[in-house]
OpenMM code with the backbone's topology and positions (N, CA, C; nanometers):
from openmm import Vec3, app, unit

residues = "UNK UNK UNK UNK UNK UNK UNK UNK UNK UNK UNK UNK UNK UNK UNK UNK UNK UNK UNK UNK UNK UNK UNK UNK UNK UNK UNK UNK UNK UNK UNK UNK UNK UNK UNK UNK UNK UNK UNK UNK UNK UNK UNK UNK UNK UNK UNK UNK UNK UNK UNK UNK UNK UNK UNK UNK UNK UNK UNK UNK UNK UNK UNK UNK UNK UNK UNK UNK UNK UNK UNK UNK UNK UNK UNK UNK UNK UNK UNK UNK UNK UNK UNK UNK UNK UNK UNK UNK UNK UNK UNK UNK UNK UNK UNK UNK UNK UNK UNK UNK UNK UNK UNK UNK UNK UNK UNK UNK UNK UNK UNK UNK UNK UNK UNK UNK UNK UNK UNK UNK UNK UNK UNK UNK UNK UNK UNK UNK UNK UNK UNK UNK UNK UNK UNK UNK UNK UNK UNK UNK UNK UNK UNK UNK UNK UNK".split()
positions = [
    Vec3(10.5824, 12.6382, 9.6012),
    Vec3(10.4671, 12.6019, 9.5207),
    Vec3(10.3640, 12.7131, 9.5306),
    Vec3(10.3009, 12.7536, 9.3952),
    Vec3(10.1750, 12.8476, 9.4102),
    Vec3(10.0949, 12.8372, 9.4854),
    Vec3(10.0145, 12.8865, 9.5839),
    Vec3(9.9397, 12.8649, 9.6397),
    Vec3(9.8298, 12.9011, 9.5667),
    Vec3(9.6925, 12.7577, 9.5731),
    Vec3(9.6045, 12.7472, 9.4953),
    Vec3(9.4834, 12.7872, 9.5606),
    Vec3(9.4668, 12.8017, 9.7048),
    Vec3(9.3517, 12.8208, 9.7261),
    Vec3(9.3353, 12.9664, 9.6801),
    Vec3(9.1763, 13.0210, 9.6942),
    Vec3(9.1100, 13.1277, 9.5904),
    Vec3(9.0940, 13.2203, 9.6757),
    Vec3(9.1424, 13.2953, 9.6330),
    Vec3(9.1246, 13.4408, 9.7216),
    Vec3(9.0156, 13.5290, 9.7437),
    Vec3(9.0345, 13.6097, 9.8589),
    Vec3(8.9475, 13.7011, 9.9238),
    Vec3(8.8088, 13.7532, 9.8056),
    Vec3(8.8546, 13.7547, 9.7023),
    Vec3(8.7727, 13.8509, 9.5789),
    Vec3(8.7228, 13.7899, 9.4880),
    Vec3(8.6496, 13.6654, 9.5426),
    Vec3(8.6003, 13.6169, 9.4790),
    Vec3(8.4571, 13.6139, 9.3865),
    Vec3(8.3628, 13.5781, 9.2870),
    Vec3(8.2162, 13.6002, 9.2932),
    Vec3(8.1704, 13.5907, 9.3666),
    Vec3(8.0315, 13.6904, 9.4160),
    Vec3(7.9743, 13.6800, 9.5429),
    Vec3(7.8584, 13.5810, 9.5234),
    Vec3(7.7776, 13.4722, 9.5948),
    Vec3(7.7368, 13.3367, 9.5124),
    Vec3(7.6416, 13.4034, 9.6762),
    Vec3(7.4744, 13.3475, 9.6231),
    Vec3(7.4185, 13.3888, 9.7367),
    Vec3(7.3773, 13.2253, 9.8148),
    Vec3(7.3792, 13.2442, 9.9740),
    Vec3(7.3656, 13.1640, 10.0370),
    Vec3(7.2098, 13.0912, 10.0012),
    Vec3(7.2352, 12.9910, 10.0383),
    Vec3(7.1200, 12.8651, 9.9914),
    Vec3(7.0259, 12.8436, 10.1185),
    Vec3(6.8430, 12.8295, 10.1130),
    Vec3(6.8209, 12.8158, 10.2723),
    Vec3(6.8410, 12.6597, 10.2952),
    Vec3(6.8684, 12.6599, 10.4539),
    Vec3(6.9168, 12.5155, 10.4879),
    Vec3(6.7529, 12.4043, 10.4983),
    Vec3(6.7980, 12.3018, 10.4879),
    Vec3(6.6595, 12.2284, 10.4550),
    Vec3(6.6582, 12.0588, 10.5817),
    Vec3(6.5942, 12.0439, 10.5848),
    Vec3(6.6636, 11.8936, 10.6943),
    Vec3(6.6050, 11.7666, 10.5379),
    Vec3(6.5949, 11.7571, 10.4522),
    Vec3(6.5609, 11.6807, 10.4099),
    Vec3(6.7209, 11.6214, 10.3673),
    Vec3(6.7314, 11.5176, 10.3446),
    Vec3(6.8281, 11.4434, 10.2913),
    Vec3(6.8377, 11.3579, 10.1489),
    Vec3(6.8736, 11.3901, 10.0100),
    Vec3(6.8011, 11.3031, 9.9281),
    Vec3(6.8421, 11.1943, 9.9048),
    Vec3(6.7932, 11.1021, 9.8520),
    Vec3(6.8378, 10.9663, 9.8395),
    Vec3(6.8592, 10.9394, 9.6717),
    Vec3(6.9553, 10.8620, 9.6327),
    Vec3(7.0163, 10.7773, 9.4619),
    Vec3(6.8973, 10.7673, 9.4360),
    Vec3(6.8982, 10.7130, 9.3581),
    Vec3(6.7760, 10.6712, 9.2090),
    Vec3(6.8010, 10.5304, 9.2057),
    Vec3(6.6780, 10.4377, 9.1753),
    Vec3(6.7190, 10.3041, 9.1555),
    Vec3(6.7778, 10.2570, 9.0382),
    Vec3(6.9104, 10.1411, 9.0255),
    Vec3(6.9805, 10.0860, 8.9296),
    Vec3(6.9324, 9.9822, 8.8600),
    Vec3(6.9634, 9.9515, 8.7746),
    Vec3(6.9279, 9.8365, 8.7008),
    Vec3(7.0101, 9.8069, 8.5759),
    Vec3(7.0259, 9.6970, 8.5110),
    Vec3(7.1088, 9.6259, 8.4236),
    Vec3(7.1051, 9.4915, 8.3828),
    Vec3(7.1498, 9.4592, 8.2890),
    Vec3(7.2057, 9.3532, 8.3260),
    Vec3(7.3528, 9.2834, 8.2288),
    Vec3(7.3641, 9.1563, 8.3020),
    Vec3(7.4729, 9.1238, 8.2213),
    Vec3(7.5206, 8.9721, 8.2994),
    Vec3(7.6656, 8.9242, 8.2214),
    Vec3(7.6647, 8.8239, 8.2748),
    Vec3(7.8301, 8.8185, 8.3208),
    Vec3(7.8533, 8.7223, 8.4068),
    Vec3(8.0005, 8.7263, 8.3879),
    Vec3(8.0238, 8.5755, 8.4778),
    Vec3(8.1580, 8.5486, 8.4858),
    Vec3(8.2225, 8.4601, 8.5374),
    Vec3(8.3375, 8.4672, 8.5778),
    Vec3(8.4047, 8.3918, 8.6368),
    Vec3(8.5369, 8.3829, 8.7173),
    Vec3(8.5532, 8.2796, 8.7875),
    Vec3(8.6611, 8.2811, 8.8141),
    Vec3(8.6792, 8.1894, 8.9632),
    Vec3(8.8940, 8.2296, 9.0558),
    Vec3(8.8391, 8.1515, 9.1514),
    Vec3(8.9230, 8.1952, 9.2268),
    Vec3(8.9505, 8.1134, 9.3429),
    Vec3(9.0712, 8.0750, 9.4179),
    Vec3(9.0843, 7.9605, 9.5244),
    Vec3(9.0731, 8.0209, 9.6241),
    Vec3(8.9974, 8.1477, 9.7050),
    Vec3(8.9547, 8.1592, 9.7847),
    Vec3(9.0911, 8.2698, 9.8393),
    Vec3(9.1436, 8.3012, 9.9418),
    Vec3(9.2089, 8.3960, 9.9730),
    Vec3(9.3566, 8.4509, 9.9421),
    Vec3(9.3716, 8.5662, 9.8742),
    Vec3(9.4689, 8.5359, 9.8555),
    Vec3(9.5841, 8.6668, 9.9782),
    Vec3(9.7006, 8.5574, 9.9904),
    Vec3(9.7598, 8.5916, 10.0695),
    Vec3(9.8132, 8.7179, 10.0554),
    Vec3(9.8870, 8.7968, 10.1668),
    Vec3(9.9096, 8.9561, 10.1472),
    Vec3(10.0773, 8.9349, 10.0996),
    Vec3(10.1132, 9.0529, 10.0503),
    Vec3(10.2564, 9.0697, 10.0025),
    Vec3(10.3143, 9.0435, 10.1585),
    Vec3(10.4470, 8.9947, 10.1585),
    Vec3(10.5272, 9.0372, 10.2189),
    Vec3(10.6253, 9.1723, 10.2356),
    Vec3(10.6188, 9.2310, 10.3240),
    Vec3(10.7205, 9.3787, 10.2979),
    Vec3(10.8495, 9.3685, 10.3226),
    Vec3(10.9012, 9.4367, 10.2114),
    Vec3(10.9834, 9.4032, 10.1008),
    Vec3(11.1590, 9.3989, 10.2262),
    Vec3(11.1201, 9.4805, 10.3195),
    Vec3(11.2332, 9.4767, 10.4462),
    Vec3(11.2352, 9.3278, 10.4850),
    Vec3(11.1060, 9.2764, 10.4993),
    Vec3(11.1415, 9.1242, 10.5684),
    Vec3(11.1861, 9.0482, 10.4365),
    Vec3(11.2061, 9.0528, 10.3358),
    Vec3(11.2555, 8.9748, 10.2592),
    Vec3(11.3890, 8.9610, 10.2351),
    Vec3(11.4519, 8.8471, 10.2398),
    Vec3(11.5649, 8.8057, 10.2155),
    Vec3(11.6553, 8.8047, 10.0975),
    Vec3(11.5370, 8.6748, 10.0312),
    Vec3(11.5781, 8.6750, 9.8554),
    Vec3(11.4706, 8.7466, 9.7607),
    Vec3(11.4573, 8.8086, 9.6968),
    Vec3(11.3285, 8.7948, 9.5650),
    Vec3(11.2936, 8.6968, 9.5250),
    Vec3(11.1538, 8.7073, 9.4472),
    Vec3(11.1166, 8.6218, 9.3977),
    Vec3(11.1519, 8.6309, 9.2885),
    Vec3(11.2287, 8.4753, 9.1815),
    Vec3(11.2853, 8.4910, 9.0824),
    Vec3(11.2481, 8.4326, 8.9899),
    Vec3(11.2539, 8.4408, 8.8592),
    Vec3(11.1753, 8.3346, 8.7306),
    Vec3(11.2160, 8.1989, 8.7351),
    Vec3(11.1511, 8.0820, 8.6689),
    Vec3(11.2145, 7.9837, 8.6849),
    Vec3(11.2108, 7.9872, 8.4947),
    Vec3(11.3255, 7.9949, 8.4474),
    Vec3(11.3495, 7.9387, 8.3346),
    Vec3(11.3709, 8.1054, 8.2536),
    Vec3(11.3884, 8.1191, 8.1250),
    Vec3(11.3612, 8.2233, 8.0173),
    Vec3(11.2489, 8.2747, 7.9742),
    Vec3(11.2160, 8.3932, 8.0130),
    Vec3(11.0572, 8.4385, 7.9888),
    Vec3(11.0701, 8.5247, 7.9341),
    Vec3(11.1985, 8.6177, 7.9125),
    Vec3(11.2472, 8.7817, 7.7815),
    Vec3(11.1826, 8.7300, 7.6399),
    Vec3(11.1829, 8.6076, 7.6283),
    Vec3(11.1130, 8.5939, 7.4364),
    Vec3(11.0049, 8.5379, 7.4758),
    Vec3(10.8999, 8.6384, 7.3322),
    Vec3(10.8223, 8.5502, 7.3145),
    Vec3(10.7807, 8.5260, 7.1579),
    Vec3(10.6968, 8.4713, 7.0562),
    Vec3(10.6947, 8.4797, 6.9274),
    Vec3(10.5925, 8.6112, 6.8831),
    Vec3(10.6549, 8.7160, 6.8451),
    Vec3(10.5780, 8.8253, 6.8619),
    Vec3(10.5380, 8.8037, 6.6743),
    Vec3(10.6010, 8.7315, 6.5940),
    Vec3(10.5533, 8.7489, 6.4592),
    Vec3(10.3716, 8.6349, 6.5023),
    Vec3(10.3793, 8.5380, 6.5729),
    Vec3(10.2563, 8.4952, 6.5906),
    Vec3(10.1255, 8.5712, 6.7061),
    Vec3(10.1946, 8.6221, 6.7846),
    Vec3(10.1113, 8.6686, 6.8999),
    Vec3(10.1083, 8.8622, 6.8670),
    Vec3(10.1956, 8.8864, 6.8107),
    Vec3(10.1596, 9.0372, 6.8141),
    Vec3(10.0098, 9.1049, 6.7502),
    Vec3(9.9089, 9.1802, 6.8580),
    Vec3(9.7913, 9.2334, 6.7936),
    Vec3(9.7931, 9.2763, 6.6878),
    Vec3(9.7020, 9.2100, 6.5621),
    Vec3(9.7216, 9.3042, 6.4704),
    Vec3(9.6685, 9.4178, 6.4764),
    Vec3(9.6001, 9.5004, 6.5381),
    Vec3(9.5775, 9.6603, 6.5169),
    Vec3(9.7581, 9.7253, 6.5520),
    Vec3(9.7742, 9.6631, 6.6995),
    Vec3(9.9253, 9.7045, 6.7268),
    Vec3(10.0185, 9.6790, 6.5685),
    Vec3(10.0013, 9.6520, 6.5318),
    Vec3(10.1119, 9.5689, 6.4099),
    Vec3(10.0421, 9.6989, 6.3369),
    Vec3(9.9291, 9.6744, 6.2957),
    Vec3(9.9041, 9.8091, 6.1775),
    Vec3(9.9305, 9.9153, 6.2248),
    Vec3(9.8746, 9.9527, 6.3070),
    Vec3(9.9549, 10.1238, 6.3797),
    Vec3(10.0762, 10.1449, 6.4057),
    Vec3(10.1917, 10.0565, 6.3853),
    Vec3(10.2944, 10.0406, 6.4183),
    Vec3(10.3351, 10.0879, 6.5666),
    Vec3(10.2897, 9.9909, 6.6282),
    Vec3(10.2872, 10.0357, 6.7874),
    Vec3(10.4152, 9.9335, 6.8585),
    Vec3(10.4850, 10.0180, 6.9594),
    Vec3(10.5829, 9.9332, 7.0059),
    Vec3(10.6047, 10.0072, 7.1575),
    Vec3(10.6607, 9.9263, 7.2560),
    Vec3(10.6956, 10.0544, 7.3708),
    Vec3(10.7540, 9.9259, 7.4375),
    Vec3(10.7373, 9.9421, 7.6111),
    Vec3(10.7767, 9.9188, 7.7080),
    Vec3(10.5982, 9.9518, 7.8247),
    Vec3(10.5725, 9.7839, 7.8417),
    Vec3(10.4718, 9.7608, 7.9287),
    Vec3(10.5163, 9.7182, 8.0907),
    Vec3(10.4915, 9.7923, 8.1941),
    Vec3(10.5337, 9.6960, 8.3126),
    Vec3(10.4268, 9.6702, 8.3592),
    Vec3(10.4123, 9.5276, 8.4118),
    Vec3(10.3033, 9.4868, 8.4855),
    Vec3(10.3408, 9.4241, 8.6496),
    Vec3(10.2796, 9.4515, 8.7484),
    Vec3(10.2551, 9.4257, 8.8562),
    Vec3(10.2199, 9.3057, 8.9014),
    Vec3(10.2883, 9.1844, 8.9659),
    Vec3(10.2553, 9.1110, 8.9785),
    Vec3(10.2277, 9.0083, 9.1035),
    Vec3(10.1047, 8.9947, 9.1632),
    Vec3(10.1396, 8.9074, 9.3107),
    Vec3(10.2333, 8.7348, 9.2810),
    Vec3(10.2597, 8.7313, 9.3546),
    Vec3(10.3339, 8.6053, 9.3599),
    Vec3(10.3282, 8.5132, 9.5060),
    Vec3(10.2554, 8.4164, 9.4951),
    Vec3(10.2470, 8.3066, 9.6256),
    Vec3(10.3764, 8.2676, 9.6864),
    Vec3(10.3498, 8.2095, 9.7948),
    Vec3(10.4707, 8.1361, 9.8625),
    Vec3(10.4979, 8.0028, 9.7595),
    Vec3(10.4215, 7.9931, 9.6685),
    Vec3(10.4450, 7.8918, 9.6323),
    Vec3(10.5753, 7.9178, 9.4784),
    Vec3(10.5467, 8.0580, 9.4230),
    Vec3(10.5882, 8.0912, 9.2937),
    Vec3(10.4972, 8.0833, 9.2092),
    Vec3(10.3783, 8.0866, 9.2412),
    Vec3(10.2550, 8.1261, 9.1276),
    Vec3(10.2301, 8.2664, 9.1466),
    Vec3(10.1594, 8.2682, 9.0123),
    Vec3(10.1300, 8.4606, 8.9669),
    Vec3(9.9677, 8.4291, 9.0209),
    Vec3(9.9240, 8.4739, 9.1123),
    Vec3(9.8075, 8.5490, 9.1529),
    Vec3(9.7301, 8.5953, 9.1101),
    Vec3(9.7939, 8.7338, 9.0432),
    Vec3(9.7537, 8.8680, 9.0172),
    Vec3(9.8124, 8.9085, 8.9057),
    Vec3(9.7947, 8.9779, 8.8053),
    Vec3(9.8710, 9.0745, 8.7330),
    Vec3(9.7721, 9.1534, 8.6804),
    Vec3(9.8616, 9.3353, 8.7020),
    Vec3(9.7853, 9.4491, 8.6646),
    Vec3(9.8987, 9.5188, 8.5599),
    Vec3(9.8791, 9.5794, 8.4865),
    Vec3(9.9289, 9.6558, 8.3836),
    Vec3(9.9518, 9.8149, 8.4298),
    Vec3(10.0715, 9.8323, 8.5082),
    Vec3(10.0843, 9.9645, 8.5489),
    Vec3(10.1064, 10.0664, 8.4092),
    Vec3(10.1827, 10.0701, 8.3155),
    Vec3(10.2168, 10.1038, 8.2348),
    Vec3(10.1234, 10.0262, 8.0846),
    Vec3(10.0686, 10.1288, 8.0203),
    Vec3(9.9738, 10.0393, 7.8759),
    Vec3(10.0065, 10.1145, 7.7797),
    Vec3(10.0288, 10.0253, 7.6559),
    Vec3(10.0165, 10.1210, 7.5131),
    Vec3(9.9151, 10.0531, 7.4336),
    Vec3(9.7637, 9.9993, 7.4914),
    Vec3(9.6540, 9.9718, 7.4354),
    Vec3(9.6679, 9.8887, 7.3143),
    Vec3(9.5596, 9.8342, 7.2504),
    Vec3(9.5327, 9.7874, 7.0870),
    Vec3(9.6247, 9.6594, 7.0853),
    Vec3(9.5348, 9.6318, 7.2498),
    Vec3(9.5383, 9.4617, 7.2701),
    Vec3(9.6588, 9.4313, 7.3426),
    Vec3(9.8091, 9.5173, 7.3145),
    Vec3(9.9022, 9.4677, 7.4004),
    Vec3(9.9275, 9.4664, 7.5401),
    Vec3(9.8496, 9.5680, 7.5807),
    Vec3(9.7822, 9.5380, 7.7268),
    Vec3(9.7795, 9.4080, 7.8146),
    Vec3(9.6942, 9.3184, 7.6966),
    Vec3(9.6492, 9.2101, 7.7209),
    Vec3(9.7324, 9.1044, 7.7197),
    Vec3(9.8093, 9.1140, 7.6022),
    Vec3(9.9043, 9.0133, 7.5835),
    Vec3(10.0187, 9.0744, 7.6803),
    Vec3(10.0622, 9.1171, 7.7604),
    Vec3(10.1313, 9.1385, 7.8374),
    Vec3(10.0946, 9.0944, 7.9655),
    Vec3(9.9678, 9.0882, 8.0194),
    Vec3(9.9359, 9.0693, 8.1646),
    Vec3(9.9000, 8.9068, 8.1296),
    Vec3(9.8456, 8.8220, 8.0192),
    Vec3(9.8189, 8.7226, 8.0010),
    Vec3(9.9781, 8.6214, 7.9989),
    Vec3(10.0919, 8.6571, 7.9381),
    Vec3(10.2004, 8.6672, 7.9274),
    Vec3(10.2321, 8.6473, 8.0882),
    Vec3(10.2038, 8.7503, 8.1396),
    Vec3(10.2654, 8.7363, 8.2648),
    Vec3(10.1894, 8.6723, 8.3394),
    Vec3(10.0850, 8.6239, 8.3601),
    Vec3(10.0358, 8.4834, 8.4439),
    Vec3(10.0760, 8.3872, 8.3821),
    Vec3(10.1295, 8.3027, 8.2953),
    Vec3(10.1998, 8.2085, 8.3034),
    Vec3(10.3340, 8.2008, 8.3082),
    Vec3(10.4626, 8.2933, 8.4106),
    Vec3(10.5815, 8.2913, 8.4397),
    Vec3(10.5274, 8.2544, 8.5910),
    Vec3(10.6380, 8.1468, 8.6367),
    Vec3(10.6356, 8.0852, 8.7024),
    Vec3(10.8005, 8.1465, 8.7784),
    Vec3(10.7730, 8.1146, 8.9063),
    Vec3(10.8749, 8.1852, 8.9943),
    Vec3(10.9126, 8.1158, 9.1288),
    Vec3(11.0343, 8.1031, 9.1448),
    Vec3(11.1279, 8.0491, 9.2263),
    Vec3(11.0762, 8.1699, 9.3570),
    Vec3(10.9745, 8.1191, 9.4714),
    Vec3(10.9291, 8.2533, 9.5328),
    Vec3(11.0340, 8.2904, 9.6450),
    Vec3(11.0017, 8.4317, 9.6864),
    Vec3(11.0778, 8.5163, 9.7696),
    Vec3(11.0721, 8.4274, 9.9169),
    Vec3(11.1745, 8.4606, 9.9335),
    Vec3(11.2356, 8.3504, 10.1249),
    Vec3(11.2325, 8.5099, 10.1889),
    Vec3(11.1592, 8.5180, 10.3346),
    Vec3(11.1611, 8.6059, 10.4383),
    Vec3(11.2865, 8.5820, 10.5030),
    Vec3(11.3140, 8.7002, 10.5780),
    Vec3(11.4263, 8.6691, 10.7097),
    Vec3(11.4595, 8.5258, 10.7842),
    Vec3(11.3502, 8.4769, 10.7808),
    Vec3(11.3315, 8.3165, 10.8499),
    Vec3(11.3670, 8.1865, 10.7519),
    Vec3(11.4149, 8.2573, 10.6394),
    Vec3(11.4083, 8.0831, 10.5313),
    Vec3(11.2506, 8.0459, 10.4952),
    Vec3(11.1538, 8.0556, 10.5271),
    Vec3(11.0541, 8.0967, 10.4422),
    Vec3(11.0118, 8.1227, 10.3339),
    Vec3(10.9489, 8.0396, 10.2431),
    Vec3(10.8930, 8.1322, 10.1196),
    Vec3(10.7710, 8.1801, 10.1522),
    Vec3(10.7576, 8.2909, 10.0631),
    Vec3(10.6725, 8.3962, 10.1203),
    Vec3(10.5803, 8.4547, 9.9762),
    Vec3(10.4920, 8.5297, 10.0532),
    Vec3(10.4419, 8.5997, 9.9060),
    Vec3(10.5066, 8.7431, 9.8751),
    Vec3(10.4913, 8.7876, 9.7446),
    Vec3(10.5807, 8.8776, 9.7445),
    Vec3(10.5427, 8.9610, 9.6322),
    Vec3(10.5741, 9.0812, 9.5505),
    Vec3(10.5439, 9.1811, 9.4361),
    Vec3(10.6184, 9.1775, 9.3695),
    Vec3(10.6488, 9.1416, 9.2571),
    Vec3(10.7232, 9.1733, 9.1451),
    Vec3(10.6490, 9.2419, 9.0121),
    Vec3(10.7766, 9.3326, 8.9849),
    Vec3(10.7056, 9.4350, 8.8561),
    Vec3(10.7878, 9.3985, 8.7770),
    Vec3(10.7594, 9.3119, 8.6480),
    Vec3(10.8173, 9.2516, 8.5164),
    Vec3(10.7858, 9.3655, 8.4115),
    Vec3(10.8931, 9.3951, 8.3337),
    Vec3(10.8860, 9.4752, 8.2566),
    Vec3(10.8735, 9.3884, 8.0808),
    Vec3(10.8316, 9.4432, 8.0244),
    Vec3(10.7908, 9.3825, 7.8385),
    Vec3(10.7890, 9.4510, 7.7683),
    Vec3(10.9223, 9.4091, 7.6639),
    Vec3(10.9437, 9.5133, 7.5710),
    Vec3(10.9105, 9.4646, 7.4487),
    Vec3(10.7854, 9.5334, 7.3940),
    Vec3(10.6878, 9.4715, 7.2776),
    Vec3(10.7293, 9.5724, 7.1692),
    Vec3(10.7808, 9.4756, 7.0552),
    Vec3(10.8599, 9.5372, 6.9734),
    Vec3(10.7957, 9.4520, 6.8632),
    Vec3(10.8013, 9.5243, 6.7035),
    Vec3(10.7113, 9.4840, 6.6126),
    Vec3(10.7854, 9.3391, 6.5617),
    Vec3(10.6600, 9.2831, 6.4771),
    Vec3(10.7932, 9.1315, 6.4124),
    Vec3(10.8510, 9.2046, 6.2563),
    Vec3(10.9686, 9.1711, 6.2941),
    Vec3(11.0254, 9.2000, 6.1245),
    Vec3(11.0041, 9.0871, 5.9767),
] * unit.nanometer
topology = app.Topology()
chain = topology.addChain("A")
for resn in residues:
    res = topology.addResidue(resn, chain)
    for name in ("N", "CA", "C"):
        topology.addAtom(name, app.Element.getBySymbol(name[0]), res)
């Protein structure tokens, strides 16, 4: 690999005098509103060595009605790809979490990670027979309606 650091010959830049003062940010301000909610902690993944089984879908989740749900900007731009999203999963087989590692924007983003909080999952068993919490990355292949 090139080596990037900058060599000997560089512009000569003149030294600065040293000062003891320290400065401090600027004050913030805004506003806005928001909401959420949440059941309070959520548990850590299990690593992926102590796991036994995966965590698995319960039922058919590959379709969905993309002539009703597909964005229309996506639909007018003729946009199509392959979204994977990241997903926590409880000991119980609930979705947690979902993040959109992979995006092709103009809303399908959205309908992909929204999509993926309601798949429901048969959750991952540890070494012990245990269900456990666990990561799964679901992949979505958003393809136009004909």
């Amino acid at each position: 690999m090139e080596d990037l650091a900058p060599t000997k010959d560089g512009v000569p830049v003149e030294r600065g005098k040293p000062h003891d003062r320290i400065g401090r940010g600027g004050s913030g301000s805004g506003s806005g509103s928001g909401s959420g909610s949440g059941s309070g902690e959520v548990a850590m993944p299990t690593s992926i060595a102590a796991i036994k089984t995966p965590a698995r879908p319960r039922g058919d989740y590959g379709y969905f009605d993309a002539g009703r749900d597909y964005p229309p900007e996506a639909r007018q731009l003729g946009i199509e790809g392959v979204i994977k999203v990241k997903l926590s999963v409880d000991e119980r087989g609930k979705v947690t979490a979902a993040t959109a590692l992979t995006k092709l924007g103009h809303g399908l983003d959205e309908l992909a990670v929204a999509r993926a909080r309601t798949i429901e999952f048969t959750p991952a068993v540890d070494t012990e027979d245990h269900p456990t919490p666990s990561l799964v990355i679901w992949t979505f292949h958003m393809t136009l309606p004909k």
